[in-house]
Legacy VTK file of the C-alpha trace (Angstrom):
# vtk DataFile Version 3.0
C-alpha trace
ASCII
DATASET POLYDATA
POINTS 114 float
-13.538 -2.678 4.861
-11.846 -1.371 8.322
-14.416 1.610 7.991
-17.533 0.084 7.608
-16.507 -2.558 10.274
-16.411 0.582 12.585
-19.383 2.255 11.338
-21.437 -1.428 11.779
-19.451 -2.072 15.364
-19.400 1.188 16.882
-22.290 3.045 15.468
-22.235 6.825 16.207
-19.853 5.876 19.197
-17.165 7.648 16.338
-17.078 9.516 13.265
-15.648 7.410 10.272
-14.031 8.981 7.589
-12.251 6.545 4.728
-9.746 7.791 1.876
-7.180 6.121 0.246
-3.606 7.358 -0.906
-4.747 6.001 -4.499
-8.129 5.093 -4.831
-9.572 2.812 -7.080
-12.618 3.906 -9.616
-14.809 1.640 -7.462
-14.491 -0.547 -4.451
-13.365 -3.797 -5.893
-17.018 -6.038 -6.291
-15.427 -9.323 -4.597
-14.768 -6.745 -1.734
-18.358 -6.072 -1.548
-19.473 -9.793 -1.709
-17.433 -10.677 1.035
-18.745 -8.069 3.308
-22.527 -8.223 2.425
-21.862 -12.002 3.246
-21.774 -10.592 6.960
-25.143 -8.134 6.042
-22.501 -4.836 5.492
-23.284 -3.096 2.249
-20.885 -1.438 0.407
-22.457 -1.228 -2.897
-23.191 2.024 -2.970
-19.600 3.282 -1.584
-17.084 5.226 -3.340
-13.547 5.514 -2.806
-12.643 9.087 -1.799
-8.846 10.319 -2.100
-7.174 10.986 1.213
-7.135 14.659 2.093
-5.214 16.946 4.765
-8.175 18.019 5.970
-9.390 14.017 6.593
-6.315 13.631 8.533
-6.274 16.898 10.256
-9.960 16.431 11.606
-8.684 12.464 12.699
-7.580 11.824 16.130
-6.544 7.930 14.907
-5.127 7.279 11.328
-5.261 3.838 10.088
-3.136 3.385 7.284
-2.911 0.076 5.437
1.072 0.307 3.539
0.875 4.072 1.922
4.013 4.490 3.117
5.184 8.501 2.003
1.968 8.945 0.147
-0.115 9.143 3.447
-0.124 12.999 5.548
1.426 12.727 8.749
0.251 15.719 11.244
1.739 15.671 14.944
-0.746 15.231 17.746
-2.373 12.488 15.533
-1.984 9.057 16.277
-1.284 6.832 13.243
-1.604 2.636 12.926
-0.220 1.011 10.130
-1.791 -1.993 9.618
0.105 -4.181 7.128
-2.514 -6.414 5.784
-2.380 -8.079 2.312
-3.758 -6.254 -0.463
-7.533 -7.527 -2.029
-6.876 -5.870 -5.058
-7.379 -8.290 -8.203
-8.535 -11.042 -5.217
-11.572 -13.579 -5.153
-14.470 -13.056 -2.412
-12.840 -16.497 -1.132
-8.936 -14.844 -0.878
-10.640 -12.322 0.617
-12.744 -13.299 3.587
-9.179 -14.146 5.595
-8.407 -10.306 5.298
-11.749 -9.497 5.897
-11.754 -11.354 8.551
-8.563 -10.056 10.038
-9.465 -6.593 9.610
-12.763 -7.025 11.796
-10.945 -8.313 14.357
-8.682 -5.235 14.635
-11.700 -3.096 14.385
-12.363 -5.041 16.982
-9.742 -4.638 19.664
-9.143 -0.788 18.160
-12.725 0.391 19.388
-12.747 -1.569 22.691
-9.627 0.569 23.332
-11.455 3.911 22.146
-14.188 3.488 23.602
-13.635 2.223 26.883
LINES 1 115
114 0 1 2 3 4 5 6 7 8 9 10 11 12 13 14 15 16 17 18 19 20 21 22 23 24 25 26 27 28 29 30 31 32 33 34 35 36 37 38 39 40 41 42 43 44 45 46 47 48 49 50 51 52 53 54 55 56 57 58 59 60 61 62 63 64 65 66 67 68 69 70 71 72 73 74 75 76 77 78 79 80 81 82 83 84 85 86 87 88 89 90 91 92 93 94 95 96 97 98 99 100 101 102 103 104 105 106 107 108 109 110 111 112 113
């Protein structure tokens, strides 16, 4: 969700790149109702594992709880956003995370790109 909120916010103001610690087989479908509610498609997204090389071409890191599992390079700058997990959630237990996550999309690129 936090990447395509920057993607749909800040356009090709940044490069997104998204990658999880332990990706899922597919981006969980009450994930994708909740943000095509807001006209954001995600149904044809796949979740990608996190790689070095994602990390080491990253000036910002958002991390969302991988604790150990996530590389940590120096001269990167890394936010760990704890946020409750939508795994094995409804669309309706989802749009407050949702919701929360756009907002620190939000604050992160009018810091970035100021």
């Amino acid at each position: 969700m936090a990447a395509a909120f920057l993607r749909h916010y800040a356009g090709d103001r940044v490069v997104v790149r998204s990658a999880g610690s332990m990706p899922a087989s597919e981006v969980n479908p009450a994930v994708v109702e909740a943000m095509s509610e807001l006209g954001i498609e995600l149904s044809d997204a796949v979740p990608k594992e996190l790689s070095d090389g994602a990390v080491l071409a990253s000036d910002v890191v958002i991390t969302m709880g991988c604790g150990d599992a996530c590389p940590i390079y120096p001269g990167r700058r890394y936010l760990d956003w704890e946020l409750e997990d939508p795994a094995g959630k409804t669309t309706e237990e989802i749009r407050p995370i949702r919701d929360e996550i756009s907002r620190r999309v939000a604050a992160l690129i009018e810091e970035l790109v100021e």
